[in-house]
C-alpha positions as CSV (number, residue, x, y, z in Angstrom):
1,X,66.6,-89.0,-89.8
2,X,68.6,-87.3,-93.0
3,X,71.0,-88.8,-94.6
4,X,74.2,-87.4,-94.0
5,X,74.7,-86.2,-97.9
6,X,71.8,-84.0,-97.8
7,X,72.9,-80.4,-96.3
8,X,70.1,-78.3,-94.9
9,X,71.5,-74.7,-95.6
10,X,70.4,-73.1,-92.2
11,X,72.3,-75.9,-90.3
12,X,75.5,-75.3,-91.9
13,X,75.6,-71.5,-92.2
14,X,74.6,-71.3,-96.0
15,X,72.4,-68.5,-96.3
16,X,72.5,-66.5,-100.6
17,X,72.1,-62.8,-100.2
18,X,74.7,-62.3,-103.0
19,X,76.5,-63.6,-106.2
20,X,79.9,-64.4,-104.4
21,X,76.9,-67.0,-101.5
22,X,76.5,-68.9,-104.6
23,X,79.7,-70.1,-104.9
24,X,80.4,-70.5,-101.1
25,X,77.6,-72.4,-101.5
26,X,78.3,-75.0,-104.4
27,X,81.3,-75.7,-102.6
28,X,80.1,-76.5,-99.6
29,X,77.5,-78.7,-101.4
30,X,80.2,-80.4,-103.8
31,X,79.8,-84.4,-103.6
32,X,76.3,-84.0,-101.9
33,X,72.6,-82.8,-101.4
34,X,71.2,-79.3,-100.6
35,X,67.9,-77.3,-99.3
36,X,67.4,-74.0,-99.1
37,X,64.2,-72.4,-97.1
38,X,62.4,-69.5,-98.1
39,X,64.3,-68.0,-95.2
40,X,68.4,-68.7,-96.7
41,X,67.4,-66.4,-99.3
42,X,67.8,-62.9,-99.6
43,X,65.3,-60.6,-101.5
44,X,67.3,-60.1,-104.4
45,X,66.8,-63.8,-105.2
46,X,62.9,-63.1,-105.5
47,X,63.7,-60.2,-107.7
48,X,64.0,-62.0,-111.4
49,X,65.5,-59.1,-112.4
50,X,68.9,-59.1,-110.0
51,X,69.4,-62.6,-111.6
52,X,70.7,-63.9,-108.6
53,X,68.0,-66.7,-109.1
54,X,69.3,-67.5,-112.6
55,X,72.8,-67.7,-111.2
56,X,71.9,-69.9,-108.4
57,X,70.4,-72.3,-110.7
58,X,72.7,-72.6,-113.7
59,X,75.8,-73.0,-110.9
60,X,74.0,-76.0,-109.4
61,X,73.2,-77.6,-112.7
62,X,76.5,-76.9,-113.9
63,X,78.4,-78.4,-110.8
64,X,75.4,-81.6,-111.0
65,X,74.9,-80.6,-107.1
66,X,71.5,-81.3,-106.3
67,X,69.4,-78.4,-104.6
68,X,65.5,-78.7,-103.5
69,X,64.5,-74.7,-102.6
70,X,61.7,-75.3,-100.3
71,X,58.8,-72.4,-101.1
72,X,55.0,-73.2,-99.3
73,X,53.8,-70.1,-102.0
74,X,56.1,-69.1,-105.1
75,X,52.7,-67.6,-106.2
76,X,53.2,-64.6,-103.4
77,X,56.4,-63.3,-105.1
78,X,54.4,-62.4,-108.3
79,X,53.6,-64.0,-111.4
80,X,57.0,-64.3,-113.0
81,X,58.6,-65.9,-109.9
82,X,55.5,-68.2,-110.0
83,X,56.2,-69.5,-113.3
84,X,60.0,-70.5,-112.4
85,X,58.9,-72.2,-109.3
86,X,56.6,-74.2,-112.1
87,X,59.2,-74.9,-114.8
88,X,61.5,-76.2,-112.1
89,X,59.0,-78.2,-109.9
90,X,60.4,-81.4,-111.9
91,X,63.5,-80.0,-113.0
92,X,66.6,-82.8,-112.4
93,X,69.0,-80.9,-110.5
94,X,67.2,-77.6,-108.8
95,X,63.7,-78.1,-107.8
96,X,61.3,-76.2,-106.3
97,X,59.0,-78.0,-103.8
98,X,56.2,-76.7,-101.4
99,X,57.6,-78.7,-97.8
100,X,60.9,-80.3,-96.2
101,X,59.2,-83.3,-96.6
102,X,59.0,-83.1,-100.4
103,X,62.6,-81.9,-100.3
104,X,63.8,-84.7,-98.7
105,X,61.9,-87.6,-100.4
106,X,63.5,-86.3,-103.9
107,X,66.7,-85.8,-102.8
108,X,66.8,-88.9,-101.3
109,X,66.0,-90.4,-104.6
C-alpha cells in the first residue's frame, strides 16, 4: 500500500502535455510526493528542445515537491534524453527511475 503523500499522476488526473500542466501539476503536488509514467507525458516533454522537460524540473525543485518520472528505457528517446535521465537518476528532488517500485522506495524515503 502507498502512502497517502505520494500522488501517482494517472490516479489523480495529472497528465503534462503543456507548460500551463506543469503548474496544475505543482499544485496539486504541494505538501506531498509525485510519479509520473512514461505514459503522463506528452511528446514535447521527450523533445529537449521544447524545454518542457527543463521547466518540469526546475518547477519541482524550486517548489522542493518531490517527483520520481518512472522511464523502463530513457535510452529510446535518443542520446541527449539519455543523459538527463542519467544526471538526474540521484538527483534530490526529480529523479528518474526505471520501475514503480524504485519510485516508491525513494519517495518513501
Amino acid at each position: 500500500m502507498k502512502p497517502t503523500n505520494i500522488l501517482i499522476a494517472a490516479e489523480n488526473g495529472i497528465s503534462i502535455r503543456s507548460r500551463e500542466d506543469i503548474n496544475d501539476a505543482v499544485g496539486a503536488s504541494l505538501g506531498r510526493r509525485l510519479i509520473l509514467s512514461e505514459h503522463d507525458l506528452g511528446p514535447g516533454f521527450f523533445n529537449l528542445q521544447t524545454g518542457l522537460a527543463g521547466e518540469l524540473i526546475q518547477k519541482f525543485v524550486n517548489y522542493r515537491v518531490r517527483v520520481a518520472i518512472v522511464l523502463p528505457a530513457p535510452e529510446a528517446y535518443g542520446d541527449r534524453f539519455s543523459e538527463l535521465a542519467y544526471e538526474h537518476a540521484t538527483h534530490p528532488t526529480v529523479r528518474f527511475v526505471r520501475t514503480i517500485d524504485e519510485a516508491n522506495d525513494w519517495l518513501q524515503t
